[in-house]
N, C-alpha and C positions, 0 to 999 in steps of 0.2 A: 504494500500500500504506500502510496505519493505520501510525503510529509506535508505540511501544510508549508507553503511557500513562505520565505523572511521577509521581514518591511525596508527597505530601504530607507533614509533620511532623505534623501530628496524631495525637495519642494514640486509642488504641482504646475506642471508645464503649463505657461502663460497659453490662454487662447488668441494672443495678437490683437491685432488692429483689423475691425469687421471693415471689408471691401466697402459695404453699402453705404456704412458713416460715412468714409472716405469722398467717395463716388456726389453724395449728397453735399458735404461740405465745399467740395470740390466746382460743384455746379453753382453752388450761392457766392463762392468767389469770381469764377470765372464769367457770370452776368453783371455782376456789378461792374467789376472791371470793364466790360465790355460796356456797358450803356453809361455807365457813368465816368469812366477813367477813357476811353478811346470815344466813344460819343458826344464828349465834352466841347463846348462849344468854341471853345480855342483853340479847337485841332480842324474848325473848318472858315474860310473866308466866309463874306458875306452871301454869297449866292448857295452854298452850301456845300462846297467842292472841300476837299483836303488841301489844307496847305502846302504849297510844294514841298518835297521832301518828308513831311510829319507821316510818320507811317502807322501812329495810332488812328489819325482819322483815315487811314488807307485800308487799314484793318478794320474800319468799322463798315466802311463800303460791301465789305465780305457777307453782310446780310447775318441773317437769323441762326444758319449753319454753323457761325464760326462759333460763340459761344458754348458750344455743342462739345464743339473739338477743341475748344480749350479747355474742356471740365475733361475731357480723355486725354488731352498730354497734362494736366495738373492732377490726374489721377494715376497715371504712370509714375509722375514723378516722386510722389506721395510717398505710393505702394514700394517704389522701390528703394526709398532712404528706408523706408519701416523694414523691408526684407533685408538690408545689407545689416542693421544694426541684428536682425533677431538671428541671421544665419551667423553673423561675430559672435554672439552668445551661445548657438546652437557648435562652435568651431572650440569653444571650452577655450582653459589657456594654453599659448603656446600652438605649435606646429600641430596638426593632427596628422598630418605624414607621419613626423617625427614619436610619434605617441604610438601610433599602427606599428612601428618596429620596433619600440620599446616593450613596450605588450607582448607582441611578438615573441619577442628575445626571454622575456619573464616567464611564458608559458613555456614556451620549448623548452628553457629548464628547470620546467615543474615548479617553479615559485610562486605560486596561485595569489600567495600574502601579496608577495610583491605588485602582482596584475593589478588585487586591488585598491591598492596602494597609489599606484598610477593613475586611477579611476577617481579615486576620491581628491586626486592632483587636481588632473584635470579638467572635468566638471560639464563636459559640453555632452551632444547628445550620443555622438559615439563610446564617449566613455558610462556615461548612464546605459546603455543597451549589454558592453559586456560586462558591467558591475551587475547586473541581472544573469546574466550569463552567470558567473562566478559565484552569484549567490545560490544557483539554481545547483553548481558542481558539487557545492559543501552539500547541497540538501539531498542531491543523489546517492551519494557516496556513502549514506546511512542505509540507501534499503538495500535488502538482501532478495526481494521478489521477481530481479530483474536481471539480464545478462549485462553483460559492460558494454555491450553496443548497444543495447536499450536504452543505458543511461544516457551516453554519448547521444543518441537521438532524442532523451527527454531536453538535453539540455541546447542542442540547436533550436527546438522546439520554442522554448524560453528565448531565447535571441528574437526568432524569426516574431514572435508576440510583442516584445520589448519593440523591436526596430516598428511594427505598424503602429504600435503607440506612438511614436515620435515623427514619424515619416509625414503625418498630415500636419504636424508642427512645420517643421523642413518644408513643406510646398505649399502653405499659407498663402493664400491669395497668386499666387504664379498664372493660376488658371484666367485669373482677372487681364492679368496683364498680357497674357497669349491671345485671349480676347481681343482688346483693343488693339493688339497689333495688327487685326485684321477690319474689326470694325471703323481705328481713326481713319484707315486708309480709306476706306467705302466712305465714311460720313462726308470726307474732305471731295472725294469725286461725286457725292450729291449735288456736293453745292456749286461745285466746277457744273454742272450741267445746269443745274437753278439759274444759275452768273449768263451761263452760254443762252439759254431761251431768252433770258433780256435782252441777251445781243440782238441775238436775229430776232427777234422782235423789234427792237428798234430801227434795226437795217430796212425791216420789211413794209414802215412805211411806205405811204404814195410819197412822191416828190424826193426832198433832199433828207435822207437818215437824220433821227435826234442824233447825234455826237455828244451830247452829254449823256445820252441813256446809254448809248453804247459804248464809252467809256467805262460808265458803272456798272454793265453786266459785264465786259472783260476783265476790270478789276475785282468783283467778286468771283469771277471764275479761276482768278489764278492765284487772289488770297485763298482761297478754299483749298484749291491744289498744293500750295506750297504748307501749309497744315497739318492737311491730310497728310502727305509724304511724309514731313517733320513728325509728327503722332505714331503713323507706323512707324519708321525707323526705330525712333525713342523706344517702344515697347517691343520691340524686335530683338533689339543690341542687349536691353535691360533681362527679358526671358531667358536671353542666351546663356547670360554673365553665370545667375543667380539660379536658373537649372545645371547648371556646371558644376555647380558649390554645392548642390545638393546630390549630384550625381556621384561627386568625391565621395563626399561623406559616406552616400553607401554601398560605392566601391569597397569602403573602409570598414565598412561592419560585416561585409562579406567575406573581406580579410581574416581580421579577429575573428569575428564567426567558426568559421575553418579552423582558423588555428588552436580556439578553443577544445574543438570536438576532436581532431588529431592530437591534441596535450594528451586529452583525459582515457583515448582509447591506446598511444602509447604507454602510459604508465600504470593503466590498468589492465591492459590486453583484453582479446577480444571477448569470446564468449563466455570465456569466466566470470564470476560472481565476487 
């Protein structure tokens, strides 16, 4: 019969920063901004045009759309100071390369004390997965109901539960920011075609085209476009960075992982008890 599993001292993994606050706060800046900060009547002459060069009133030509796409690049931006800060905490101290070999090196020679010694070092969430590991080895190593490869497989077991515990920690919001890097780019080519209909609208009067109308849907059509592009890119580069850091990491439990279950089936062998 299984012992009843040990409690850790580890505190309860923060659930982050909700997308939707974000998303929300993000939108009540990026309007304001927009109609009050770029709409502002000192960024257009008298007739109503953008001052030459002022590119907040150029920005504001971009119509209803841009708003839009600026609550998704200030929600990118957001999401992604919040991910770098929690995946640095989620990285413990110190190197977690350097931590995966040192672990390593403590197992292969049987110093279990030592592994979690390193564990309680370094504090991030690889080392919280095989401190569970390690707690789950002591508690095997009491029954006698089981073969030594049994154990060996209760205690990957333990890992593989430990790492889904942390792993939706690890990719918090990620899924937000994969999003937008396909939605900024759609929103910004909405409003590039919104821009383009005023064009040829304007063109398609009888007699001589409005030229100020058609000014103002080519200008909203290529603020929209340059947006758009800048939105996806941003959330593009930022997925990349920040799935990579969480790909290490469990790279890195997979490692230790392994190396756990090969300590404990060398030094206990196999089917014996």
């Amino acid at each position: 019969m299984e012992t009843k599993k040990q409690q850790t001292n580890q505190k309860p993994r923060s659930k982050g920063v909700s997308a939707f606050l974000v998303v929300i706060g993000c939108a009540i800046v990026a309007h304001l901004f927009f109609y009050l900060v770029a709409g502002a009547d000192s960024n257009f002459d008298e007739k109503g045009h953008p001052i030459g060069g002022n590119m907040l009133g150029t920005l504001f030509q971009g119509g209803w759309v841009i708003p839009i796409v600026i609550t998704l690049l200030l929600t990118v931006f957001t999401l992604s100071v919040e991910r770098f800060f929690a995946l640095n905490r989620a990285s413990g101290k110190g190197s977690t390369s350097k931590f995966v070999m040192n672990a390593k090196a403590k197992l292969e020679a049987g110093d279990i004390a030592g592994a979690s010694k390193l564990c309680d070092e370094q504090k991030g969430s690889v080392a919280n997965i095989l401190k569970a590991g390690l707690i789950r080895y002591a508690d095997v190593e009491k029954l006698t109901d089981l073969h030594n490869d049994e154990k060996a497989a209760v205690i990957q077991k333990e890992i593989e539960e430990a790492t889904t515990l942390e792993l939706p920690y690890l990719q918090q919001n990620l899924s937000v920011i994969a999003t937008i890097s396909t939605l900024g780019t759609l929103m910004g080519l909405f409003g590039t075609v919104l821009g383009m209909i005023k064009s040829f609208g304007a063109m398609g009067q009888e007699g001589a085209p409005d030229s100020t109308a058609l000014a103002i849907g080519i200008s909203e059509a290529l603020m929209n476009t340059a947006m758009g592009i800048g939105t996806g890119a941003a959330a593009i580069i930022s997925y990349s960075y920040f799935s990579g850091k969480v790909e290490d990491m469990t790279n890195a439990v997979d490692e230790v992982g392994f190396a756990i279950g090969q300590t404990y089936t060398q030094l206990h062998g196999g089917l014996g008890k």
